[in-house]
C-alpha positions as CSV (number, residue, x, y, z in Angstrom):
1,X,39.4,20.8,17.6
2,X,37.5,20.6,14.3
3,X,36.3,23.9,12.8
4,X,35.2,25.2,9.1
5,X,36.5,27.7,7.3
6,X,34.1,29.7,5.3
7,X,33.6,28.1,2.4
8,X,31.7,30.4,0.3
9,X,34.8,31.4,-1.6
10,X,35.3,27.7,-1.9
11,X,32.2,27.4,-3.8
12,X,31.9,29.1,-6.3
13,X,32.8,28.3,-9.5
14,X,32.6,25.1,-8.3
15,X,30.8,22.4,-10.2
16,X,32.0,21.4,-13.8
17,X,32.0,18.7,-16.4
18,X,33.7,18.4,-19.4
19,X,31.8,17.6,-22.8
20,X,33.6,15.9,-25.1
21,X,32.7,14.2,-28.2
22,X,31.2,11.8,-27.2
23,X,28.9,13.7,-24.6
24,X,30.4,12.0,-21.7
25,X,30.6,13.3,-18.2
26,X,33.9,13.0,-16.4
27,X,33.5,11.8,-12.7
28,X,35.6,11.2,-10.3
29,X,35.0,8.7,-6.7
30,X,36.0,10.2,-3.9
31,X,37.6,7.7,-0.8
32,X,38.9,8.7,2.1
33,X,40.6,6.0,5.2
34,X,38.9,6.3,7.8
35,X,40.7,5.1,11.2
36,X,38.5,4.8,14.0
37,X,39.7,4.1,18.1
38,X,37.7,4.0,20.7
39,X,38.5,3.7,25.1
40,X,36.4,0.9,26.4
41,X,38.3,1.1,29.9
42,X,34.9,2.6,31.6
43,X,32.7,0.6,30.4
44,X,35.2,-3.1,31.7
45,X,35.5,-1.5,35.1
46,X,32.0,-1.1,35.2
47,X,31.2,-4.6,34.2
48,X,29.0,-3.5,31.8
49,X,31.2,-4.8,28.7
50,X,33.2,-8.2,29.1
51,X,35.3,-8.8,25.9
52,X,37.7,-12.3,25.1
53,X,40.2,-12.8,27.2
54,X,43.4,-11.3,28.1
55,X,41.4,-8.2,28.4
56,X,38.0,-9.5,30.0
57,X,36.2,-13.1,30.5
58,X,33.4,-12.7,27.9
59,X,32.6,-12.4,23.9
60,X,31.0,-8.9,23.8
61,X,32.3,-6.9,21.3
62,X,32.3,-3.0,19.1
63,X,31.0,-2.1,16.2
64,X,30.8,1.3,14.3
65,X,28.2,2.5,11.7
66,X,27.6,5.5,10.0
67,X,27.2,7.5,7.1
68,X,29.9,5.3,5.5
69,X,27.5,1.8,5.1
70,X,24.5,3.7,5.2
71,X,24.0,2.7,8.4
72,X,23.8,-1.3,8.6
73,X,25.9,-4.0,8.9
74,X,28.0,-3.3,11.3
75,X,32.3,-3.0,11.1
76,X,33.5,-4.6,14.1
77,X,36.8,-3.0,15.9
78,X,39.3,-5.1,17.3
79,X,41.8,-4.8,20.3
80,X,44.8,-2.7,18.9
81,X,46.7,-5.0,21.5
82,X,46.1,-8.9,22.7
83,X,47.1,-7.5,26.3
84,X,44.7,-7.5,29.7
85,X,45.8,-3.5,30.5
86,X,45.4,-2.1,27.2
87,X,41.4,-1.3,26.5
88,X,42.0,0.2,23.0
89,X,39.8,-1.2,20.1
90,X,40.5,0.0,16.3
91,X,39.7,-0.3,12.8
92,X,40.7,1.3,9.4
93,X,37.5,1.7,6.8
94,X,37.5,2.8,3.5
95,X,34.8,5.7,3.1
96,X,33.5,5.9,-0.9
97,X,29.7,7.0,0.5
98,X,30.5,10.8,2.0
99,X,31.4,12.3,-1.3
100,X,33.5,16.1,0.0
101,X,32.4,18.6,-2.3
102,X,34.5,21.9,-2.5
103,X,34.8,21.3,1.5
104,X,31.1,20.3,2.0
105,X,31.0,16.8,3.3
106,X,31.0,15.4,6.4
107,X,30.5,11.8,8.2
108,X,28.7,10.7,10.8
109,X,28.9,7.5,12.6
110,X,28.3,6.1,16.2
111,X,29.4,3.2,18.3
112,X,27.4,0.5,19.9
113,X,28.4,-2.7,21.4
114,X,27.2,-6.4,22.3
115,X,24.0,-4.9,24.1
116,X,23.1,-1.5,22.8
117,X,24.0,1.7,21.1
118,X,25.9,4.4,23.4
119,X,24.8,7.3,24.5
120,X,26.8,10.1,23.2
121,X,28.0,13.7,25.5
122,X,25.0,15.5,23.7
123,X,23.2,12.5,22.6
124,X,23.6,13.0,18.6
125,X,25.9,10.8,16.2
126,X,29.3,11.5,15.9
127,X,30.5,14.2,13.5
128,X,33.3,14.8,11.8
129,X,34.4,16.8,8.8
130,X,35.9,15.2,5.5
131,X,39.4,15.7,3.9
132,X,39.0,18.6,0.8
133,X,41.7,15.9,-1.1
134,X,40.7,12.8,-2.4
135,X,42.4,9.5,-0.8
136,X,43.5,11.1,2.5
137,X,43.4,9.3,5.6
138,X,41.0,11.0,8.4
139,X,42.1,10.0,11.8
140,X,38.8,9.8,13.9
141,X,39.2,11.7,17.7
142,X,40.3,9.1,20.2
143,X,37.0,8.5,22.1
144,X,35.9,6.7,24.8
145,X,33.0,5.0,24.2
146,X,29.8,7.0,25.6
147,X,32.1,9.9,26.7
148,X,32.4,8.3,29.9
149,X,36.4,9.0,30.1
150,X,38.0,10.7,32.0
151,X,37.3,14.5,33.1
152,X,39.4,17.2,31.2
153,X,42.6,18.0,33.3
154,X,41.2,21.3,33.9
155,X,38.2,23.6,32.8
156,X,37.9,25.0,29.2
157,X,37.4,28.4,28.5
158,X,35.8,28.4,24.5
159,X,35.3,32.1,22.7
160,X,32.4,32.0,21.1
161,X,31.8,34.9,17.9
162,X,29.5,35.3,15.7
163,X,29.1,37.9,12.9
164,X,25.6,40.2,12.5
165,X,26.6,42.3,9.9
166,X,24.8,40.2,7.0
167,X,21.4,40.4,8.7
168,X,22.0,44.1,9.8
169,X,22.1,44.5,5.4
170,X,18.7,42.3,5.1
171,X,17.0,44.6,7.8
172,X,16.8,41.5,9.8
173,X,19.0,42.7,12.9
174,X,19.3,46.3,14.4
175,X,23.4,46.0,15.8
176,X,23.0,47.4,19.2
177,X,20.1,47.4,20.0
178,X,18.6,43.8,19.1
179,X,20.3,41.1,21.5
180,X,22.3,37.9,20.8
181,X,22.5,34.7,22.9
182,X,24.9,31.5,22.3
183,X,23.1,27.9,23.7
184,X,24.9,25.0,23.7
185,X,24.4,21.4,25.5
186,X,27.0,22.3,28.5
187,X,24.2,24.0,30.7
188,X,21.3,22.4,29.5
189,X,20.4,25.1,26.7
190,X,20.2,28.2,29.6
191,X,21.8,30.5,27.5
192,X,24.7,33.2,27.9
193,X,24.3,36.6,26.4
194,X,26.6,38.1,23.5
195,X,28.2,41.4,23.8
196,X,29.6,43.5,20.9
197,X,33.3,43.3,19.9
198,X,33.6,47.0,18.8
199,X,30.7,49.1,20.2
200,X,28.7,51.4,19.4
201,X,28.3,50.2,15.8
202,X,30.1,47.0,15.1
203,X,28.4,44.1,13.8
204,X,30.6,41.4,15.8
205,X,28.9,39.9,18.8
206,X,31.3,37.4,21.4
207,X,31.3,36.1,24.5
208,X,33.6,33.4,26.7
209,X,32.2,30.9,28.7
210,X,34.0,28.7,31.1
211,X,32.8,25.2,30.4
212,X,31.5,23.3,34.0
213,X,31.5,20.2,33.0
214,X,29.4,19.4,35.5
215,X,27.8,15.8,34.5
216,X,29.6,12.8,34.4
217,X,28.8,11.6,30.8
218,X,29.8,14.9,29.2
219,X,33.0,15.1,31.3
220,X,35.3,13.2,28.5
221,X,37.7,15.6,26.6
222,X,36.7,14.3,23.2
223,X,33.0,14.8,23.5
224,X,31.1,16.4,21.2
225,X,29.5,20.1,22.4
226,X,26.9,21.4,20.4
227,X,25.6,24.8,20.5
228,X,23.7,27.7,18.3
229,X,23.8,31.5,18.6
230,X,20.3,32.7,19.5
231,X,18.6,36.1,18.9
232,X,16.2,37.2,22.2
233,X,15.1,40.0,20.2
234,X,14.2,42.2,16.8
235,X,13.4,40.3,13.9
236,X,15.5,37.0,13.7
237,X,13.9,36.3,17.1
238,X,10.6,35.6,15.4
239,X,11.9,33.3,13.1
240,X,12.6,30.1,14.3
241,X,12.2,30.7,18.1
242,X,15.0,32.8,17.6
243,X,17.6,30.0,16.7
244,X,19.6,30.1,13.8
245,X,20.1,27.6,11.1
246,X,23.8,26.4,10.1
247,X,24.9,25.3,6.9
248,X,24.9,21.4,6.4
249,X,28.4,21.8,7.0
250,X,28.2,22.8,10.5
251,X,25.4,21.0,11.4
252,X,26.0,17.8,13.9
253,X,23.0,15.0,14.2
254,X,20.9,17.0,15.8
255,X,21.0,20.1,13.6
256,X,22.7,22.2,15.6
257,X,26.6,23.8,15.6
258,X,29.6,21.4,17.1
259,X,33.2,21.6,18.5
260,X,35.2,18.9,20.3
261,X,37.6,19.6,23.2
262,X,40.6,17.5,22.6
263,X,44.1,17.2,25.0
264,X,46.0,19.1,22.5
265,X,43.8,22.4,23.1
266,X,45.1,25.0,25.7
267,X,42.6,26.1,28.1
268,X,41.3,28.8,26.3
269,X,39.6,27.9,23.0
270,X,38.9,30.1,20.3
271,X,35.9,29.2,18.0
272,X,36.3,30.9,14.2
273,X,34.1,33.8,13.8
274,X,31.2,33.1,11.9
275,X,28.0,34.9,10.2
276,X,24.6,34.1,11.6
277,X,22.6,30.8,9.5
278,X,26.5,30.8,7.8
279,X,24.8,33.3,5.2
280,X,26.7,36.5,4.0
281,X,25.1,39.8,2.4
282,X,24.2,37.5,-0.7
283,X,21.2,39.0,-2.2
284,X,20.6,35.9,-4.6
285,X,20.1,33.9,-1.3
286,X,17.0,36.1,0.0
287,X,14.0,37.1,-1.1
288,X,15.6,40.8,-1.0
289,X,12.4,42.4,-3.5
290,X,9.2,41.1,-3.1
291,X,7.2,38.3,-1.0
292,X,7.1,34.7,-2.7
293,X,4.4,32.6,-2.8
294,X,5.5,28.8,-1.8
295,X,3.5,25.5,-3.3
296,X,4.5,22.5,-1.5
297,X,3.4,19.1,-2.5
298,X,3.4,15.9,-0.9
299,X,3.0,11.7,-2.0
300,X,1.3,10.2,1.2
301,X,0.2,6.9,-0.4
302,X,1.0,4.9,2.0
303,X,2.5,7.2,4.6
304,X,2.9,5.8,8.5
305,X,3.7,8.0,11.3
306,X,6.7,7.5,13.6
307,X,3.9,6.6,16.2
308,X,2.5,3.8,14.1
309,X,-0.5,5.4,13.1
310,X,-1.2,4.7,9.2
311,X,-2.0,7.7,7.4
312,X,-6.2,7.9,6.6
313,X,-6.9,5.5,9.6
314,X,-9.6,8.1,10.3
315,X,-11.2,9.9,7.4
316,X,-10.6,12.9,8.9
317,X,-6.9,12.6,9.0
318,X,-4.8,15.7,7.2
319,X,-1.4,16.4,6.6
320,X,-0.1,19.3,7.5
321,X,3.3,21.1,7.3
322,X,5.6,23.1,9.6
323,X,9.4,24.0,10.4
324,X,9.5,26.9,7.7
325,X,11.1,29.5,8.4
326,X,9.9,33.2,7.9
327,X,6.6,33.9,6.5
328,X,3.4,32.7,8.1
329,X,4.3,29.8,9.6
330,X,4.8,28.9,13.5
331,X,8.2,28.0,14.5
332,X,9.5,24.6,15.5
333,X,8.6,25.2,18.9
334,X,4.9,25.1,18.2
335,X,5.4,21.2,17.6
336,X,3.6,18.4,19.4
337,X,5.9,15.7,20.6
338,X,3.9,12.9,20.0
339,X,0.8,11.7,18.2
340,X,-2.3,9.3,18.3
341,X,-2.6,6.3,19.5
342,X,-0.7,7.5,22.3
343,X,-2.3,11.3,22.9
344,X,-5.9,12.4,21.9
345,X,-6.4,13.7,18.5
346,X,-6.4,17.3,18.4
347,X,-7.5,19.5,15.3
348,X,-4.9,20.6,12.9
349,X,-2.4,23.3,13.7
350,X,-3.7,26.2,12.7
351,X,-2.8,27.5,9.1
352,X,-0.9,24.8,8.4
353,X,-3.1,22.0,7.2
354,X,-3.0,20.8,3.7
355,X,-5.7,20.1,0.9
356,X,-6.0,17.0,-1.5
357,X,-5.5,17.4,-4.9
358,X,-7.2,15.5,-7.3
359,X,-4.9,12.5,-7.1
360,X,-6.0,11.9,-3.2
361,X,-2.4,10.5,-2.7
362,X,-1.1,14.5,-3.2
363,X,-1.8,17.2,-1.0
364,X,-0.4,20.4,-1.1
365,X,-0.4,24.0,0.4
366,X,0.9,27.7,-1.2
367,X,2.2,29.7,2.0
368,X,3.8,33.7,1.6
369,X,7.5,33.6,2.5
370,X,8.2,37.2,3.2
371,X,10.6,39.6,1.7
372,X,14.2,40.0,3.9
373,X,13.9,35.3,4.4
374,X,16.3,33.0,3.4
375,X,15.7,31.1,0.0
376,X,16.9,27.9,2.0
377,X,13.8,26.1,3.7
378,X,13.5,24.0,6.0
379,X,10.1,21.8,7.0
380,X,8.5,18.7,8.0
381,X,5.4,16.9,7.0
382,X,2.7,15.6,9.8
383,X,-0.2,13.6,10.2
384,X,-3.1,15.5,12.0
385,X,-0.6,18.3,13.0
386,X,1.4,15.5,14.9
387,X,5.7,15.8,14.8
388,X,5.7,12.4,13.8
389,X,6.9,12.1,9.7
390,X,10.7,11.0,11.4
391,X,12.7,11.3,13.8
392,X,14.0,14.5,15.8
393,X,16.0,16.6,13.1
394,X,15.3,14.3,10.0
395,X,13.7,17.0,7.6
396,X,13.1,18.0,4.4
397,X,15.8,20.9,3.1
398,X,14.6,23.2,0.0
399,X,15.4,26.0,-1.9
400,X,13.3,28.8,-3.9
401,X,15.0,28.2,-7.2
402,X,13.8,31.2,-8.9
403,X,12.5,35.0,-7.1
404,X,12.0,36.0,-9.8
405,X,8.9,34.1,-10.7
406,X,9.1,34.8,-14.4
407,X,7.2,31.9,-15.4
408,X,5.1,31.4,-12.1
409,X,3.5,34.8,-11.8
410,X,4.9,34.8,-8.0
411,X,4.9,31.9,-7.2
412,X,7.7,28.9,-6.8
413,X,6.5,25.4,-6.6
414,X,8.8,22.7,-4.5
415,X,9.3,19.5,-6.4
416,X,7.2,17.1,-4.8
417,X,8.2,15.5,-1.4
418,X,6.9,11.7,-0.2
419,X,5.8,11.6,3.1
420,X,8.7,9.7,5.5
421,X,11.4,10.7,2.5
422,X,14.7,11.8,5.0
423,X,14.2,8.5,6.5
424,X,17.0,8.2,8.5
425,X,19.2,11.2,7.1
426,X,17.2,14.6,6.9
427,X,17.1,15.8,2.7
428,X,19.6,18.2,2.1
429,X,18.7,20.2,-1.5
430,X,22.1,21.5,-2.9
431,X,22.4,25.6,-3.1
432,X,23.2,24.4,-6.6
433,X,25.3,21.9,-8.6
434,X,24.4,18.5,-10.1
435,X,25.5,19.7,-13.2
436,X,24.7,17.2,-16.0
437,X,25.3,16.3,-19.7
438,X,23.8,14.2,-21.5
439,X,23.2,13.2,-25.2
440,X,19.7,13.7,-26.8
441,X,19.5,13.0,-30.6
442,X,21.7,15.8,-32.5
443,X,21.2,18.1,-29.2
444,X,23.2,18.2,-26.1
445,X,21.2,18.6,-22.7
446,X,23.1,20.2,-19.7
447,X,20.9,20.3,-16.6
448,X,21.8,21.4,-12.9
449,X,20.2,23.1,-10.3
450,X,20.7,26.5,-9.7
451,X,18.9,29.9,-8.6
452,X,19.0,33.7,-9.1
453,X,22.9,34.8,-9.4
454,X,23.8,31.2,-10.5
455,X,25.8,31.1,-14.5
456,X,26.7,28.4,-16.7
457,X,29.9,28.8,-17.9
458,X,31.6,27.1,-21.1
459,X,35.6,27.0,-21.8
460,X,37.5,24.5,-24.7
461,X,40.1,24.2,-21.7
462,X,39.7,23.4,-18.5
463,X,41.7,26.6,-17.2
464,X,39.6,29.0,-19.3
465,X,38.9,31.4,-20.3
466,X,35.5,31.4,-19.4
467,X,31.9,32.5,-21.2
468,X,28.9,33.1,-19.6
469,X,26.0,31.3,-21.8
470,X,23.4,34.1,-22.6
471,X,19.8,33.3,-20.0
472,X,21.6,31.1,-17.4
473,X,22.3,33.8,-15.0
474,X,19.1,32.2,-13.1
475,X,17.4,35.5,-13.4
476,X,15.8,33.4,-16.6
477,X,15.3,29.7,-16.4
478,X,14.8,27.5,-19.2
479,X,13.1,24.7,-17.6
480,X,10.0,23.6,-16.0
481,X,10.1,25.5,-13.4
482,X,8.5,22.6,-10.8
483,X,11.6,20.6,-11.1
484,X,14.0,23.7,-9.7
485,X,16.7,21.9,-12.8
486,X,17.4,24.4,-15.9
487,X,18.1,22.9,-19.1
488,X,19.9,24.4,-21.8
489,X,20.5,22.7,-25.4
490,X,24.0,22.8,-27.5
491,X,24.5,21.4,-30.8
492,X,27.1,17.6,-30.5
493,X,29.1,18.9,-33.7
494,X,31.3,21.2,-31.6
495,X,34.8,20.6,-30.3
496,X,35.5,19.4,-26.9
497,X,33.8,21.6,-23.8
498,X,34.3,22.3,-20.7
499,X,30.9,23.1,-18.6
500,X,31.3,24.6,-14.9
501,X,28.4,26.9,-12.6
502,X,29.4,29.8,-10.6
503,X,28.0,31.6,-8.0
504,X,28.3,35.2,-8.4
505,X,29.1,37.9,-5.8
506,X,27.0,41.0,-5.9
C-alpha cells in the first residue's frame, strides 16, 4: 500500500540556491526508472485483446502515458515472456518530467490498448507517489489492465483516521458535537460515520469499514480506492458541501484521497492518521485576523468551452467563477454539468458572474473570503455559469500571498488566470518556493513566492548558520504585490551565498 507521511516538517526550510560569483543558480534534474507491468489475461479470455502470436492470433498491442511524456506519444510495453501462458507485458521508462520536491511529487499515468483507453476501479488515472532520492527506481503496482483481475482472496478491512484538532483551533469544528463522515468509491460515495478515538474531548475521529467489493471492475487487488473524510455538520460542512480538500500530494485524478490494496497487505489495513485538508494549526495558512477581499482576473480572448461553444457567441455571454472555498461563494455542488448547445441557456449563477475591464479580453471579480478559511484556493472559470472551462477536476489552484494587505488596503489580487489554462493537468500554485537569482546590472535579484510566516534566509555555507534577511518574513513584501513573487536586491561584490526559504512554526 502507498501512503504519505506528513511532510510539513519536510518542508520547511526547504527551497535554496546558492549565489556565487557569478550569480548562478545551482539546479539539479531529478530522474527516476520507472518499471511499469500490467495482467492482460482478462482482457485475451475475453477476446477483447488479440496480441502476436504465441500468446494470441492478432497485432493489438499496450501502451502507457502519463505525467512522464506529458501525455502523448505513447511507450509501448512488451511481453515480459515470448510464451502462449504468460500474459505479462512490461517496460522500464526514464521519468525526468515529475520533478519530487522535499516528498511532493507524484505521477500519474494510465494504460490503453489497440482500441481504447481502460477504464480504471474508480475511473481516475493511475497514481503513484515519487522516490524522495534522486535516480531511484519506482516499481509501478502489478496491475491488471482495467482492474478486471482477479477478486482479493478475502475481504479488506481498512482503518480509516483523521485528525480534527487543527480546525477545532480555527473555530471551524466543535470536537463532539459536529460529525465526521469518510466516502470513498467502494459504496458508491454512501458514506460511513466517524466516531471519536478518545471521547469526550479528543480531537481524533476513526472508523473501519469492511470493503464489499461488490462490482466486478473494482474487484482487482491493486485497484485504486479513493475516498475523502466528510463533515455532515458545524462549519466545515458549509464549505465545500462538506468535503475536504487534500494536499496535491494526496490527491489522485480526480481530486480526491487514494490507497491501493495489494497481496502483501493483511486483512486489516491501517491508513496513517491524517489532519483534515492535510492542514495543521498553521496560522500563516488562514486568514486567522480579518476577512480578505479576493480580485480574480481572467484572459478569455479566445476562450472555448469544453461543450464547444466559443466564448461571446452571444453578446450576452459572461464568465463567471466558482469552486472557492469559504466566503460567499456556492460550493462545487451548485455546478451545472453541461452547457449550451446542448442545454438551454440559463442566467448566470448568482453572485458569481464577472465584469469586463477595460481590455474586453479581461474580466474580473473581488469576492470576501472570510476570516477562520484556508489561504489555499481552489476555483474554476465558466462561460454563462456553465462547468465547462475543462474537464472534471482540472482547476485552477491559488494562494493569498499576503493577509496582511499592507500595500492592498485589504485586498489580494490573484495573478491573472487565461480561460482553459489547467488544460489537461489542473494548476497547482506552490505554498511557496521558486526561489530565483538572477543578475541585474551591479544588483542581485532573488525572487520566490512566498506568504505570511515565509523567511529568506542567507548562509556563506551551505550547512549554516543561518540569517534571516530583515522584511522577508512575508508579513512585508517587497514586490508588486499582483504577481504573489517578492523581490529583494543584494549587492554582486559579496562572497559566495547561499539563499534558502523557510516556513516558520508559530
Amino acid at each position: 500500500m502507498n501512503t504519505k507521511l506528513s511532510s510539513k516538517a519536510i518542508q520547511r526550510g526547504l527551497w535554496m540556491g546558492a549565489l556565487l560569483l557569478t550569480a548562478a543558480t545551482v539546479s539539479a534534474q531529478y530522474n527516476t526508472t520507472l518499471n511499469f507491468t500490467v495482467d492482460m489475461s482478462a482482457q485475451i479470455a475475453a477476446s477483447t485483446f488479440n496480441p502476436p502470436p504465441p500468446q494470441g492470433t492478432g497485432t493489438d498491442g499496450v501502451w502507457v502515458n502519463g505525467s512522464f511524456n506529458n501525455w502523448s506519444g505513447g511507450v509501448q510495453l512488451v511481453a515480459r515472456n515470448l510464451s502462449a501462458t504468460d500474459y505479462v507485458w512490461t517496460n522500464q521508462i526514464l521519468d525526468a518530467a515529475d520533478v519530487e520536491i522535499g516528498n511532493e511529487g507524484s505521477v500519474s499515468w494510465k494504460l490503453s490498448d489497440s482500441a481504447s483507453w481502460e477504464n480504471t476501479a474508480d475511473w481516475n488515472n493511475r497514481q503513484m507517489y515519487l522516490p524522495t532520492a534522486n535516480g531511484q527506481t519506482l516499481n509501478m503496482p502489478y496491475t491488471y489492465f482495467g482492474d478486471a483481475g482477479p477478486a482479493s482472496p478475502e475481504p479488506t478491512s481498512v482503518t480509516f483516521c483523521v485528525d480534527m484538532a487543527a480546525q477545532s483551533g480555527l473555530g471551524n469544528f466543535i470536537i463532539g458535537t459536529d460529525t465526521l463522515e469518510v466516502k470513498g468509491s467502494w459504496d458508491g460515495w454512501a458514506g460511513d460515520p466517524l466516531t471519536q478515538v478518545s471521547p469526550p474531548d479528543g480531537s481524533v475521529y476513526s472508523t473501519t469499514i469492511t470493503l464489499p467489493f461488490t462490482r466486478a471492475i473494482c474487484s482487482s487487488i491493486d485497484a485504486m480506492n479513493d475516498f475523502k473524510y466528510v463533515a455532515t455538520s458545524g462549519v466545515l460542512a458549509g464549505i465545500n458541501g462538506g468535503y475536504e480538500d487534500p494536499a496535491p500530494i494526496n490527491q489522485d485524478g480526480g481530486g480526491n484521497r487514494w490507497f491501493i490494496i495489494q497481496p502483501t497487505d493483511s486483512s486489516v489495513l491501517s491508513l496513517p492518521c491524517v489532519e483534515w485538508s492535510d492542514t495543521g494549526y498553521y496560522p500563516e495558512q488562514y486568514l486567522a485576523s480579518s476577512d480578505c477581499m479576493v480580485t480574480w482576473n481572467v484572459n478569455v480572448a479566445d476562450a472555448v468551452g469544453t461543450d464547444g461553444y466559443v466564448f461571446g457567441t452571444d453578446p450576452n455571454d459572461v464568465i463567471c467563477i466558482n469552486g472557492v472555498s469559504g466566503g460567499t461563494s456556492p460550493s462545487w455542488a451548485t455546478w451545472n454539468p453541461a452547457g449550451p448547445p446542448f442545454e438551454p441557456l440559463p442566467p448566470p449563477l448568482p453572485g458569481l458572474a464577472m465584469t469586463p475591464t477595460a481590455n474586453p479580453d479581461i474580466w474580473t471579480i473581488t469576492l470576501p473570503i472570510n476570516t477562520g478559511n484556508y489561504e489555499y484556493l481552489v476555483y474554476k472559470y465558466s462561460i454563462n455559469g456553465w462547468d465547462d472551462e475543462n474537464g472534471f477536476g482540472d482547476n485552477h489552484n491559488r494562494w493569498i500571498r499576503d493577509t496582511n494587505m499592507v500595500f492592498l488596503g485589504g485586498s489580494w489580487v490573484m495573478p491573472t488566470d487565461t480561460f482553459g489554462q489547467p488544460s489537461g493537468a489542473s494548476f497547482y500554485e506552490l505554498n511557496f518556493g521558486n526561489l530565483a537569482i538572477a543578475l541585474s546590472g551591479s544588483q542581485v535579484n532573488v525572487t520566490w513566492y512566498g506568504h505570511n510566516g515565509i523567511s529568506l534566509q542567507t548562509a556563506t555555507s551551505v550547512n549554516g548558520p543561518w540569517t534571516t534577511q530583515p522584511s522577508t518574513d512575508g508579513s512585508v513584501l517587497d514586490c508588486a504585490q499582483t504577481t504573489g513573487t517578492a523581490t529583494i536586491n543584494y549587492g554582486a561584490n559579496q562572497p559566495a551565498t547561499y539563499y534558502r526559504l523557510i516556513e516558520h512554526q508559530p
